[in-house]
mmCIF file as Biopython writes it, N, C-alpha, C and O atoms, coordinates in Angstrom:
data_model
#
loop_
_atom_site.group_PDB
_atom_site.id
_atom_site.type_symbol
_atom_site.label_atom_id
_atom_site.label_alt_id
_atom_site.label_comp_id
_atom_site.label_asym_id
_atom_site.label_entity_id
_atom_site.label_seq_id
_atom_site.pdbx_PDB_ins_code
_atom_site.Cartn_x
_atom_site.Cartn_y
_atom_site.Cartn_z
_atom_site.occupancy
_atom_site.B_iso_or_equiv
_atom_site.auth_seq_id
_atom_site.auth_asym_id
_atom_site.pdbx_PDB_model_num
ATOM 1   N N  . UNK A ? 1  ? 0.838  -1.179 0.000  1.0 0.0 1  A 1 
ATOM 2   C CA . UNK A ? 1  ? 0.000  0.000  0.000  1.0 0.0 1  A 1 
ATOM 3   C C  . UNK A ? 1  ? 0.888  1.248  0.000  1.0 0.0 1  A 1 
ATOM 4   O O  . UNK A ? 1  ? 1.861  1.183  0.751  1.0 0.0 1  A 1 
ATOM 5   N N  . UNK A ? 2  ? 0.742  2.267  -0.641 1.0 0.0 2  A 1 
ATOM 6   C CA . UNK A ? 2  ? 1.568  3.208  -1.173 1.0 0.0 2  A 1 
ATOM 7   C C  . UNK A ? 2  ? 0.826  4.599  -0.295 1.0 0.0 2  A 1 
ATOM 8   O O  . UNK A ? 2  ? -0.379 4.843  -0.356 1.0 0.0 2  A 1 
ATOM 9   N N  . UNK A ? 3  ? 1.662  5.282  0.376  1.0 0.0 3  A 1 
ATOM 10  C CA . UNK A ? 3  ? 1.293  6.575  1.397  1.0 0.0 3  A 1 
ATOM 11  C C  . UNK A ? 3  ? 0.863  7.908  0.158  1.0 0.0 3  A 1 
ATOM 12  O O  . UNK A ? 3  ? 1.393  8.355  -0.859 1.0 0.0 3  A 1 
ATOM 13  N N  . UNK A ? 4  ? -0.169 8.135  0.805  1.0 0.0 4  A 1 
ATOM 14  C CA . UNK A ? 4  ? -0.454 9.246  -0.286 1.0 0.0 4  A 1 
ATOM 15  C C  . UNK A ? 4  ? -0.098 10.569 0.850  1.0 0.0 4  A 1 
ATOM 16  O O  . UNK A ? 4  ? -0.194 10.578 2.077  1.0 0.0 4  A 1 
ATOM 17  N N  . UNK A ? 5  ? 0.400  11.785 -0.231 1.0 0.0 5  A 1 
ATOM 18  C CA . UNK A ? 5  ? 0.308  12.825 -0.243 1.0 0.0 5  A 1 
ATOM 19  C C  . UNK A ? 5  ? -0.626 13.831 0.726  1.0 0.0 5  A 1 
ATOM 20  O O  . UNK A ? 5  ? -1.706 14.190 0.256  1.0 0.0 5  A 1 
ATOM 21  N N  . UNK A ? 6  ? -0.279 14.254 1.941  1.0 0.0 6  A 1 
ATOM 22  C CA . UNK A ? 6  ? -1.874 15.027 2.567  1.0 0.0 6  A 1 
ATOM 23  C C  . UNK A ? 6  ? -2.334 15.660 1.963  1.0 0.0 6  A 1 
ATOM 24  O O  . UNK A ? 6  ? -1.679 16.181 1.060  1.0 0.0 6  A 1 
ATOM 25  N N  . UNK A ? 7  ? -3.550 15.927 2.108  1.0 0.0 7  A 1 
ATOM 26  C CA . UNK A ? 7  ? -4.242 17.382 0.995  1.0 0.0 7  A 1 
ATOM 27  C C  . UNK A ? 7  ? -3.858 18.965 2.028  1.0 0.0 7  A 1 
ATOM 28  O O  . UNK A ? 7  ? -3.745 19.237 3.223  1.0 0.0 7  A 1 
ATOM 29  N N  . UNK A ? 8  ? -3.771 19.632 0.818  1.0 0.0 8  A 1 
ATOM 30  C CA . UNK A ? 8  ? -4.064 21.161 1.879  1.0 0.0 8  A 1 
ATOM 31  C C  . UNK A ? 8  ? -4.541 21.069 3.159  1.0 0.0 8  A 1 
ATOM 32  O O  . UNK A ? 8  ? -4.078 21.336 4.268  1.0 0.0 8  A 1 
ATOM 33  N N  . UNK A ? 9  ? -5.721 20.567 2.690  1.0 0.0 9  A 1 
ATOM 34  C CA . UNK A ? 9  ? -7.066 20.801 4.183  1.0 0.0 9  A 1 
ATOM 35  C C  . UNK A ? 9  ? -6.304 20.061 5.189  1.0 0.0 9  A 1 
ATOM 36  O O  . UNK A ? 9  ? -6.473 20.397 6.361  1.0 0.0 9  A 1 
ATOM 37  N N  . UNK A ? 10 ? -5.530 19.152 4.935  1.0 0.0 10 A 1 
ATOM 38  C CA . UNK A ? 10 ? -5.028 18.197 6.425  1.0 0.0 10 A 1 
ATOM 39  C C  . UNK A ? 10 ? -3.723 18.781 6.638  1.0 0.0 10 A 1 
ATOM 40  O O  . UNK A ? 10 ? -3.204 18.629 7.744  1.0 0.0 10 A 1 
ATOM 41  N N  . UNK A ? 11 ? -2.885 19.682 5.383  1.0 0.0 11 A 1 
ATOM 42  C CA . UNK A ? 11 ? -1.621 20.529 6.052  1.0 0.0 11 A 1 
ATOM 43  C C  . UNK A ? 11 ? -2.106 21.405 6.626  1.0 0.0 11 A 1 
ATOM 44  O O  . UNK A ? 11 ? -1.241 21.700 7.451  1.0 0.0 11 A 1 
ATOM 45  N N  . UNK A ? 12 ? -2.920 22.049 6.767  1.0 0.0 12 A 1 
ATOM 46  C CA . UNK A ? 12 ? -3.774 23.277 7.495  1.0 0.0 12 A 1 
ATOM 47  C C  . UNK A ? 12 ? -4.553 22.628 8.665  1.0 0.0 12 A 1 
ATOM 48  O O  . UNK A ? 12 ? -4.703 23.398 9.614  1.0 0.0 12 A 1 
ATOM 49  N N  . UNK A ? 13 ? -4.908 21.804 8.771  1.0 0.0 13 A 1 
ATOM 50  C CA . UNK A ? 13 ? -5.202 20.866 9.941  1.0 0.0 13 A 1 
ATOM 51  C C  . UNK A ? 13 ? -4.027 20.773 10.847 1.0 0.0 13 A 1 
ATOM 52  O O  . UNK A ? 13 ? -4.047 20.942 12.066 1.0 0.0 13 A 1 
ATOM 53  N N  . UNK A ? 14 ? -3.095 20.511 10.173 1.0 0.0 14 A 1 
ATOM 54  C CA . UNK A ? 14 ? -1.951 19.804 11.362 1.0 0.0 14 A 1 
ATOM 55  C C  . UNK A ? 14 ? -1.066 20.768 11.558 1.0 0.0 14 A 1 
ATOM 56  O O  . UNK A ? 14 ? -0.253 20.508 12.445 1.0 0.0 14 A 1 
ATOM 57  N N  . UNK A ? 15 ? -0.872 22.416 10.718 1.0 0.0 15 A 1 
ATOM 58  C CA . UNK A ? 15 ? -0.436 23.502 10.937 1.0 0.0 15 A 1 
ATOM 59  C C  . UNK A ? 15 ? -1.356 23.977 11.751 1.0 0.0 15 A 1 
ATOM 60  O O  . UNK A ? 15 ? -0.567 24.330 12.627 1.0 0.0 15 A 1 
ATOM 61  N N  . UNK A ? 16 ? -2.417 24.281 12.183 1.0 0.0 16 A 1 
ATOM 62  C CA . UNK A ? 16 ? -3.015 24.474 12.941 1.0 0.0 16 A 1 
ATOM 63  C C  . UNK A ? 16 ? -3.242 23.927 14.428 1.0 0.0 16 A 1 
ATOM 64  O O  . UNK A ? 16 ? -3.334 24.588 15.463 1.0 0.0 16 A 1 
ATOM 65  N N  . UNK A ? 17 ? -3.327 22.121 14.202 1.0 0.0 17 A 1 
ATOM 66  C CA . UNK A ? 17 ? -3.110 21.816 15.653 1.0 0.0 17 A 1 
ATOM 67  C C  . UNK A ? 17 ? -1.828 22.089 16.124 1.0 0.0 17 A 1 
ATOM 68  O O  . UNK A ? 17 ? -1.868 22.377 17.321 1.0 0.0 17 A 1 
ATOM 69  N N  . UNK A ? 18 ? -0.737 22.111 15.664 1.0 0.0 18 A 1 
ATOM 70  C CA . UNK A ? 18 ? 1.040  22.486 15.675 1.0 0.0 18 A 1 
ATOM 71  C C  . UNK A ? 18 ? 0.789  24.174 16.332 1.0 0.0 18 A 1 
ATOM 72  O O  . UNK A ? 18 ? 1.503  24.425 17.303 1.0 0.0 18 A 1 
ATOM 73  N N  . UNK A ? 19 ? 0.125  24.969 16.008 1.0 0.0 19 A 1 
ATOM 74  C CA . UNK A ? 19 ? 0.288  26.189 16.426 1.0 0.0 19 A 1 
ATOM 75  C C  . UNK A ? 19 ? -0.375 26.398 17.920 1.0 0.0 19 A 1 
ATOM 76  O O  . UNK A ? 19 ? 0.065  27.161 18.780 1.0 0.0 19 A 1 
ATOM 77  N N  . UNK A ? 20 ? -1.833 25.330 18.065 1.0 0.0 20 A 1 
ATOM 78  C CA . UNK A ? 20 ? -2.196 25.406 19.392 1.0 0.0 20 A 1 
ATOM 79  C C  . UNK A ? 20 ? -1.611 24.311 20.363 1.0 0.0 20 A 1 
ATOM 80  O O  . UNK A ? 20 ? -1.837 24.194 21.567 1.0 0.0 20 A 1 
ATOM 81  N N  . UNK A ? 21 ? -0.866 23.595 19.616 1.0 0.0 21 A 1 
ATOM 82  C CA . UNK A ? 21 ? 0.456  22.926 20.778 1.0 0.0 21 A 1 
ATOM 83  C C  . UNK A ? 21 ? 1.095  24.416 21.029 1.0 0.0 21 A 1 
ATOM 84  O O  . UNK A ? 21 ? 0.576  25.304 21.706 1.0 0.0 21 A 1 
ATOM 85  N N  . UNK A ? 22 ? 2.124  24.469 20.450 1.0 0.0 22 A 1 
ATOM 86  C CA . UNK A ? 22 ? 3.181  25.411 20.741 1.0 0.0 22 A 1 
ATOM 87  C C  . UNK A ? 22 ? 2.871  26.254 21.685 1.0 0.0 22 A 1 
ATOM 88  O O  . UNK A ? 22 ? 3.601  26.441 22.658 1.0 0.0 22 A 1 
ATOM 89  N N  . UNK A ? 23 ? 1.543  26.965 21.462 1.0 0.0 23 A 1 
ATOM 90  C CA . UNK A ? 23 ? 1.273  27.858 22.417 1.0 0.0 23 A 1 
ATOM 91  C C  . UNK A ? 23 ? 0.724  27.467 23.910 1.0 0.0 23 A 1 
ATOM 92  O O  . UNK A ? 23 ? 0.847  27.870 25.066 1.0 0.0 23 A 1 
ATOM 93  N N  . UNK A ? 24 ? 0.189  26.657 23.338 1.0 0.0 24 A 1 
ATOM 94  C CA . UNK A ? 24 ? -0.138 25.994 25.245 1.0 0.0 24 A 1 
ATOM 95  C C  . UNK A ? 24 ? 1.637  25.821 25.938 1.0 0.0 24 A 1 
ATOM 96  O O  . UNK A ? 24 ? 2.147  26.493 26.835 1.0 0.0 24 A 1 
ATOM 97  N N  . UNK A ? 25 ? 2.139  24.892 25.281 1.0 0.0 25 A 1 
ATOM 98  C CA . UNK A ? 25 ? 3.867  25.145 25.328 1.0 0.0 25 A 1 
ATOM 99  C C  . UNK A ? 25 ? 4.080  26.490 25.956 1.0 0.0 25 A 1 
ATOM 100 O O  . UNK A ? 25 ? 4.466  26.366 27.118 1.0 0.0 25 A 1 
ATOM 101 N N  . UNK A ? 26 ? 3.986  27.420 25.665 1.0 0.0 26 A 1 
ATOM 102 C CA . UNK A ? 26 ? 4.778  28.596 25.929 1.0 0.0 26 A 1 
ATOM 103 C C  . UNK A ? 26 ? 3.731  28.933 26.901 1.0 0.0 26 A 1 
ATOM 104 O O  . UNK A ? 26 ? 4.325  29.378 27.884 1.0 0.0 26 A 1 
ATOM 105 N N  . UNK A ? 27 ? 2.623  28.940 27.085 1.0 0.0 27 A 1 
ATOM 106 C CA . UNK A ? 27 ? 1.871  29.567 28.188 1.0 0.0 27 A 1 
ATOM 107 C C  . UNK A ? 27 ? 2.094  28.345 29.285 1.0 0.0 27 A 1 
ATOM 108 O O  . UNK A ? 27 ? 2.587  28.788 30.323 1.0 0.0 27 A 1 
ATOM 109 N N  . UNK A ? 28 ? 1.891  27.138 29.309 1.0 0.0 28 A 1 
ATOM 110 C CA . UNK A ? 28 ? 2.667  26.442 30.685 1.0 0.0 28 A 1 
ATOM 111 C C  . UNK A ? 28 ? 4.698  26.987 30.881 1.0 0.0 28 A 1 
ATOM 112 O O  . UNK A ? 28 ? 5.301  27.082 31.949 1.0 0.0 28 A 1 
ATOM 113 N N  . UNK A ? 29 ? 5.166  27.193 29.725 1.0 0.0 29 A 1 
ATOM 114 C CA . UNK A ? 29 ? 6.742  27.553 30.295 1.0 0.0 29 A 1 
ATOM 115 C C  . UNK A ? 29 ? 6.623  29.246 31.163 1.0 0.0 29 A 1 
ATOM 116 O O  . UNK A ? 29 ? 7.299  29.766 32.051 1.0 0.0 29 A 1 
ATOM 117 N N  . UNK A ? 30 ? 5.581  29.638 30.481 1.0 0.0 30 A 1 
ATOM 118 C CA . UNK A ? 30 ? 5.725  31.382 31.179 1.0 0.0 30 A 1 
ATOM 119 C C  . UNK A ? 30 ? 5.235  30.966 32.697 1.0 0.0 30 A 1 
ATOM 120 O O  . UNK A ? 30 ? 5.720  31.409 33.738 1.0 0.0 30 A 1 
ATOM 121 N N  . UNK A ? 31 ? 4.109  29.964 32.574 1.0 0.0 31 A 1 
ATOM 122 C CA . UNK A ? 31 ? 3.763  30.042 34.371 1.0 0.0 31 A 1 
ATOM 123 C C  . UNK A ? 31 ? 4.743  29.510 34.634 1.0 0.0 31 A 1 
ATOM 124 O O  . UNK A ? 31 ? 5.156  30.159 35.595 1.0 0.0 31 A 1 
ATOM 125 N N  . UNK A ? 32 ? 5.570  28.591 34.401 1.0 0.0 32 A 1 
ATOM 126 C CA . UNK A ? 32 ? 6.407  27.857 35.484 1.0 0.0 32 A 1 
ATOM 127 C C  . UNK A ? 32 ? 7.815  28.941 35.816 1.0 0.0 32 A 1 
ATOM 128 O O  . UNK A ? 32 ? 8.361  28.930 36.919 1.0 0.0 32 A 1 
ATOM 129 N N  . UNK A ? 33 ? 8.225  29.745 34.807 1.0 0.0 33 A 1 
ATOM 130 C CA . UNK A ? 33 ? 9.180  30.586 34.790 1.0 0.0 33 A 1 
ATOM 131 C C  . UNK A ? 33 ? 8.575  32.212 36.241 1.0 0.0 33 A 1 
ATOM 132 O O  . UNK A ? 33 ? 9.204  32.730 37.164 1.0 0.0 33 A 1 
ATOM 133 N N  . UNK A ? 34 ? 7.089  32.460 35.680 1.0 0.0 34 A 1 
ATOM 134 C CA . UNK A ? 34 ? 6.499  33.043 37.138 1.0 0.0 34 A 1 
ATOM 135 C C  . UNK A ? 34 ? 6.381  32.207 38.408 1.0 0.0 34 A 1 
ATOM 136 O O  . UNK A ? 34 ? 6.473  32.831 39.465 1.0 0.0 34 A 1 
ATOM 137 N N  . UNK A ? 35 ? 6.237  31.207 38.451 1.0 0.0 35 A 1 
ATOM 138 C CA . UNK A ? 35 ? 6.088  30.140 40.030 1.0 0.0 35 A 1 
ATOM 139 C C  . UNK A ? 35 ? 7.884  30.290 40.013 1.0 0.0 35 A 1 
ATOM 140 O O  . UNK A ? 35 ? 8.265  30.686 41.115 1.0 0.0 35 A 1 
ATOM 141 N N  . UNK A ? 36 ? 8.722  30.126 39.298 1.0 0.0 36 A 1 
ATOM 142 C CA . UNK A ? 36 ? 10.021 30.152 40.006 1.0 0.0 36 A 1 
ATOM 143 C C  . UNK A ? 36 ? 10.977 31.260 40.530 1.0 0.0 36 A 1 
ATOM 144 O O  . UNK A ? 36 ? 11.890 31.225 41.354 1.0 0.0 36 A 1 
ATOM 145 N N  . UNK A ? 37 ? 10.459 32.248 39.776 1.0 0.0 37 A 1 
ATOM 146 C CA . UNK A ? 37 ? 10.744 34.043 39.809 1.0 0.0 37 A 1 
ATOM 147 C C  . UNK A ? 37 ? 9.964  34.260 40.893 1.0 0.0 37 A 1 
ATOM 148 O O  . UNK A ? 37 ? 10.646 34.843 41.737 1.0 0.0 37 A 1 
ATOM 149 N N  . UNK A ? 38 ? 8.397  33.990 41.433 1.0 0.0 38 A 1 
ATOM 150 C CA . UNK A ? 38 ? 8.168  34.239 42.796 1.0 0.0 38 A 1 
ATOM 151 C C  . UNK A ? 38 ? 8.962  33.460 43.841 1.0 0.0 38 A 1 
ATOM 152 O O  . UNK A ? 38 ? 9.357  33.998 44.875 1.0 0.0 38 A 1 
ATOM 153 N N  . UNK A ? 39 ? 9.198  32.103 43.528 1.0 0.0 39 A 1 
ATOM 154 C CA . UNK A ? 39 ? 9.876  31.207 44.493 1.0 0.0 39 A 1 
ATOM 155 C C  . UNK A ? 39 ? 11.259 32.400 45.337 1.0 0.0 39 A 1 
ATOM 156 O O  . UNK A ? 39 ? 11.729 32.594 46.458 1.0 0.0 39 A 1 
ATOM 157 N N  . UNK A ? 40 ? 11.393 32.827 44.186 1.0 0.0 40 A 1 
ATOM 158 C CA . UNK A ? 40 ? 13.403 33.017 43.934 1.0 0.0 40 A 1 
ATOM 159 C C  . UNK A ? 40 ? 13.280 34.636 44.909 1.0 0.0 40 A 1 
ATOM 160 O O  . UNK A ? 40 ? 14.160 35.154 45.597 1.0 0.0 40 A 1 
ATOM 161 N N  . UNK A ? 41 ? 12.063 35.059 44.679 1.0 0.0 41 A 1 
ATOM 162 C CA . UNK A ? 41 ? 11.576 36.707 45.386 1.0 0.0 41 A 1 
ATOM 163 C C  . UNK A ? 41 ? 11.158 35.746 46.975 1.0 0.0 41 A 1 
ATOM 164 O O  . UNK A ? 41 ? 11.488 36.276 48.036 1.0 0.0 41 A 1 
ATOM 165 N N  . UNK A ? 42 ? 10.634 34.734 47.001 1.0 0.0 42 A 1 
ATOM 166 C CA . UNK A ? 42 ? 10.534 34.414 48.538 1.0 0.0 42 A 1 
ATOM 167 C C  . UNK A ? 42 ? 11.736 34.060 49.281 1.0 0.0 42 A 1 
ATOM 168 O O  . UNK A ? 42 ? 11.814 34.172 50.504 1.0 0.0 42 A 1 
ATOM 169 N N  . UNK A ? 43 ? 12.421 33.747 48.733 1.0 0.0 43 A 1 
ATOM 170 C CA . UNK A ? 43 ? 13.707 33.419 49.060 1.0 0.0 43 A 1 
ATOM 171 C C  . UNK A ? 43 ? 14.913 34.652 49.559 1.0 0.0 43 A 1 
ATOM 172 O O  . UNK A ? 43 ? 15.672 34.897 50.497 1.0 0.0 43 A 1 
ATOM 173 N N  . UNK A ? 44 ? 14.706 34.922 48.906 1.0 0.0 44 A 1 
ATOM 174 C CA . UNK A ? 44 ? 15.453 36.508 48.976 1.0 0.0 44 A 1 
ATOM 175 C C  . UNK A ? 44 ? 15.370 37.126 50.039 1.0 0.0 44 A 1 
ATOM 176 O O  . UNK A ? 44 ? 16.259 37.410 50.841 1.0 0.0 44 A 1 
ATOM 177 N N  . UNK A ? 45 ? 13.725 37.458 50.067 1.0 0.0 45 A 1 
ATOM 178 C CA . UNK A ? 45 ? 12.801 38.418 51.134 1.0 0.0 45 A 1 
ATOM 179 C C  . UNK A ? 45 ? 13.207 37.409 52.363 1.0 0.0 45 A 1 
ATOM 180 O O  . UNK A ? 45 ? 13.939 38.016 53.145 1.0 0.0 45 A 1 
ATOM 181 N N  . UNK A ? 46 ? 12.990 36.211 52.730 1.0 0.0 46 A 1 
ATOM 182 C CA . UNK A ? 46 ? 13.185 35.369 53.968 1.0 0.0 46 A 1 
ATOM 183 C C  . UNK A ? 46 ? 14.442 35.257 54.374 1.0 0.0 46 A 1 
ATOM 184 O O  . UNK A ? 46 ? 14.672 35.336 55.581 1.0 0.0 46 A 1 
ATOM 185 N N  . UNK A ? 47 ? 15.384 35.072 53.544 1.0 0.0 47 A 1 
ATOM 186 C CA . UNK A ? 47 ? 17.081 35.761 53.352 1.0 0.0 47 A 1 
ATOM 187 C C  . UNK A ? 47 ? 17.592 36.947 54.496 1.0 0.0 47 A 1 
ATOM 188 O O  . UNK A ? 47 ? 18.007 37.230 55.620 1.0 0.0 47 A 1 
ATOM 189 N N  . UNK A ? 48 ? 17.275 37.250 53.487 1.0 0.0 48 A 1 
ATOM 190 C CA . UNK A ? 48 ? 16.950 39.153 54.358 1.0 0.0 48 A 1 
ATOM 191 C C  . UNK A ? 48 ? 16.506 39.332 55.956 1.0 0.0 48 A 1 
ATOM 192 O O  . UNK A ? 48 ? 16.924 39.870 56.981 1.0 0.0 48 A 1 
ATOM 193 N N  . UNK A ? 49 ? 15.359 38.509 55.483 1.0 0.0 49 A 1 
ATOM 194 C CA . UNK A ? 49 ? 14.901 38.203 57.154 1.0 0.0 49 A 1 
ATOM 195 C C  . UNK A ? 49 ? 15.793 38.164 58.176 1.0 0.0 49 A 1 
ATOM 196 O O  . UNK A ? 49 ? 16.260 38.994 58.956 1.0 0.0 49 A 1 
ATOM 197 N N  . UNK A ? 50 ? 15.990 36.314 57.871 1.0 0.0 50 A 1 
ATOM 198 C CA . UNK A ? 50 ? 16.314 36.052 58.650 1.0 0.0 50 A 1 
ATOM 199 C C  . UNK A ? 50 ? 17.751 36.893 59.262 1.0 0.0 50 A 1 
ATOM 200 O O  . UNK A ? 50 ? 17.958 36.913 60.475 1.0 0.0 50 A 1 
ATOM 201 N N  . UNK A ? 51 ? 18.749 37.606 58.234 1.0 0.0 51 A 1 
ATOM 202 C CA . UNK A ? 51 ? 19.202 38.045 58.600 1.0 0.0 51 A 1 
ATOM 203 C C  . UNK A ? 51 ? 20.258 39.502 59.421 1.0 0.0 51 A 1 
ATOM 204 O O  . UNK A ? 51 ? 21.412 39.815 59.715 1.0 0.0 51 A 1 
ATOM 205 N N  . UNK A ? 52 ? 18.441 40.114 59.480 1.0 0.0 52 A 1 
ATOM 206 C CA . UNK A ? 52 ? 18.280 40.975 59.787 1.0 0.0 52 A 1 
ATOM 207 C C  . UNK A ? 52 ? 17.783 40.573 61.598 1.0 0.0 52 A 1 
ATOM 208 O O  . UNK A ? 52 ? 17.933 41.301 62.579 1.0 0.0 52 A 1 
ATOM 209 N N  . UNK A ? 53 ? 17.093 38.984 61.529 1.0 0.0 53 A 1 
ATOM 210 C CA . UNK A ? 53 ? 16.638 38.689 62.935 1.0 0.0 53 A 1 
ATOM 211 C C  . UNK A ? 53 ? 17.782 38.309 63.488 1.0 0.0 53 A 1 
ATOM 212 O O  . UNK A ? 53 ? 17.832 38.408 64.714 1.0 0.0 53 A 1 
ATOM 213 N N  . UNK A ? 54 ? 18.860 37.839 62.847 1.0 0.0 54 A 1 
ATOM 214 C CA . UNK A ? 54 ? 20.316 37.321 63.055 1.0 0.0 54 A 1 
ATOM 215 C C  . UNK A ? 54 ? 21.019 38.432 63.657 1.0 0.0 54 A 1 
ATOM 216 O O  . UNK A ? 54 ? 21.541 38.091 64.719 1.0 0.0 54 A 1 
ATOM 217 N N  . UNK A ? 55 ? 21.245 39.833 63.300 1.0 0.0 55 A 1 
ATOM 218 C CA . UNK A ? 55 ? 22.071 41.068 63.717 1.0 0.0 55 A 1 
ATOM 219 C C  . UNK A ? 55 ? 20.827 41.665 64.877 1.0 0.0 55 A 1 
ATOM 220 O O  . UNK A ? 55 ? 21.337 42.516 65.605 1.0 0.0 55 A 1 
ATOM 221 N N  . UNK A ? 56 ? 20.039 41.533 65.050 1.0 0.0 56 A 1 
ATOM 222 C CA . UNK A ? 56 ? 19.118 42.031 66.349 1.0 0.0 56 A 1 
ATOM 223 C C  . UNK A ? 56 ? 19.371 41.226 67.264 1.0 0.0 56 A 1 
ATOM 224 O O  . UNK A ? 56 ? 19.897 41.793 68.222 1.0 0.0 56 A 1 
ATOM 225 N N  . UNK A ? 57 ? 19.178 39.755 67.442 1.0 0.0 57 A 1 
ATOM 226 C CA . UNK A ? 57 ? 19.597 38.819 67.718 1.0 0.0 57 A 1 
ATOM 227 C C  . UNK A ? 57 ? 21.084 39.114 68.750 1.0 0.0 57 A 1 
ATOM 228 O O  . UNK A ? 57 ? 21.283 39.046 69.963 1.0 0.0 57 A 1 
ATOM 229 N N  . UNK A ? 58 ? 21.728 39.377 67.860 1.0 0.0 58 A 1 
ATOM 230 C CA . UNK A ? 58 ? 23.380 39.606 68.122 1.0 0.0 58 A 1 
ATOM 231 C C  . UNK A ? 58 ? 23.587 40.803 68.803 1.0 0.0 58 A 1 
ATOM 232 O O  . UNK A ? 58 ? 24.542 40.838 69.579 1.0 0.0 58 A 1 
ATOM 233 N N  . UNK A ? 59 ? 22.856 41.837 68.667 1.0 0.0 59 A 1 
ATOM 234 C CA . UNK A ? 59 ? 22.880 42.767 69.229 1.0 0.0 59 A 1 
ATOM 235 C C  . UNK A ? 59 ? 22.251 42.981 70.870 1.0 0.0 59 A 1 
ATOM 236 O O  . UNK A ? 59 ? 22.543 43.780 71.760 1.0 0.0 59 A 1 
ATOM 237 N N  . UNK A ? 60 ? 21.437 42.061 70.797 1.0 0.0 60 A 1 
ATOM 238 C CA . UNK A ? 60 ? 20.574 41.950 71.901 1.0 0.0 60 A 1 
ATOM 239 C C  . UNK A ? 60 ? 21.272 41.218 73.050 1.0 0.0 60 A 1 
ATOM 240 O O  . UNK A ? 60 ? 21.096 41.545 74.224 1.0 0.0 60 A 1 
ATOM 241 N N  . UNK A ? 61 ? 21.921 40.405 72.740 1.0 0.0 61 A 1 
ATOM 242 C CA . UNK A ? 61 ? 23.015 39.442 73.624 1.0 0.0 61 A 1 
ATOM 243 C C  . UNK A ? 61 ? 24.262 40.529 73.638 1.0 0.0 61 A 1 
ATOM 244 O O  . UNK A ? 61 ? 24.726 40.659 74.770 1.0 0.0 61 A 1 
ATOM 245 N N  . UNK A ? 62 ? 24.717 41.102 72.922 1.0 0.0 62 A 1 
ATOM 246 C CA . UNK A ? 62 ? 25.707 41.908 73.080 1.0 0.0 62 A 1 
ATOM 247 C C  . UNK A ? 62 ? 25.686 43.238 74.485 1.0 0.0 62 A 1 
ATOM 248 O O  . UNK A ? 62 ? 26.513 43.680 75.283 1.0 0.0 62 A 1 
ATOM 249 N N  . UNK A ? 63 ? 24.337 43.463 74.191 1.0 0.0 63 A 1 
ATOM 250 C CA . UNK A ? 63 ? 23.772 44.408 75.312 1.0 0.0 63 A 1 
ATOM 251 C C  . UNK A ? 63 ? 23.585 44.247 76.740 1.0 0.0 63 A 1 
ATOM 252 O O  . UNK A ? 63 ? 23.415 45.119 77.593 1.0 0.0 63 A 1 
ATOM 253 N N  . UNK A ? 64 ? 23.672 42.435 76.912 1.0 0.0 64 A 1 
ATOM 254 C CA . UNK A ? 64 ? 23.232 41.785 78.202 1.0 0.0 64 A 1 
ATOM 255 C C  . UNK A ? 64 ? 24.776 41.880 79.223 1.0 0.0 64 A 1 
ATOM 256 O O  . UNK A ? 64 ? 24.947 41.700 80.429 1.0 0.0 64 A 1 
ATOM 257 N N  . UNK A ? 65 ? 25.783 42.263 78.051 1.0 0.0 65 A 1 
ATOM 258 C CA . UNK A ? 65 ? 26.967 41.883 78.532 1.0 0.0 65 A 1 
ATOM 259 C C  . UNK A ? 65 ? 27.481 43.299 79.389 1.0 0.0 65 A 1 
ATOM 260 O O  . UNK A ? 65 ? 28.563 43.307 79.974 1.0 0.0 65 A 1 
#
């Protein structure tokens, strides 16, 4: 049995489902790139924190002395 040729209508079919892959593609990579850019901002901010509770901390024992 010999493979025929697609017609237009089914290259435009499968250019079409190909374009609403891709884009679901890129709209799950943008959320995951925002869930890790907030991750990376919680991190930072708790960073900071903690070591800002770290020099109060230090300061506070320093004072007892």
């Amino acid at each position: 049995m010999t493979e025929r040729e697609p017609t237009p209508k089914q290259w435009k079919r499968r250019a079409l489902k190909a374009e609403a892959q891709l884009a679901s593609i890129q709209k799950m990579r943008a959320f995951e790139h925002e869930l890790e850019a907030d991750f990376h901002r919680k991190i930072a901010t708790y960073t900071v924190a903690l070591k800002e509770a770290h020099e109060s901390i230090t300061w506070a024992l320093e004072q007892q002395t």
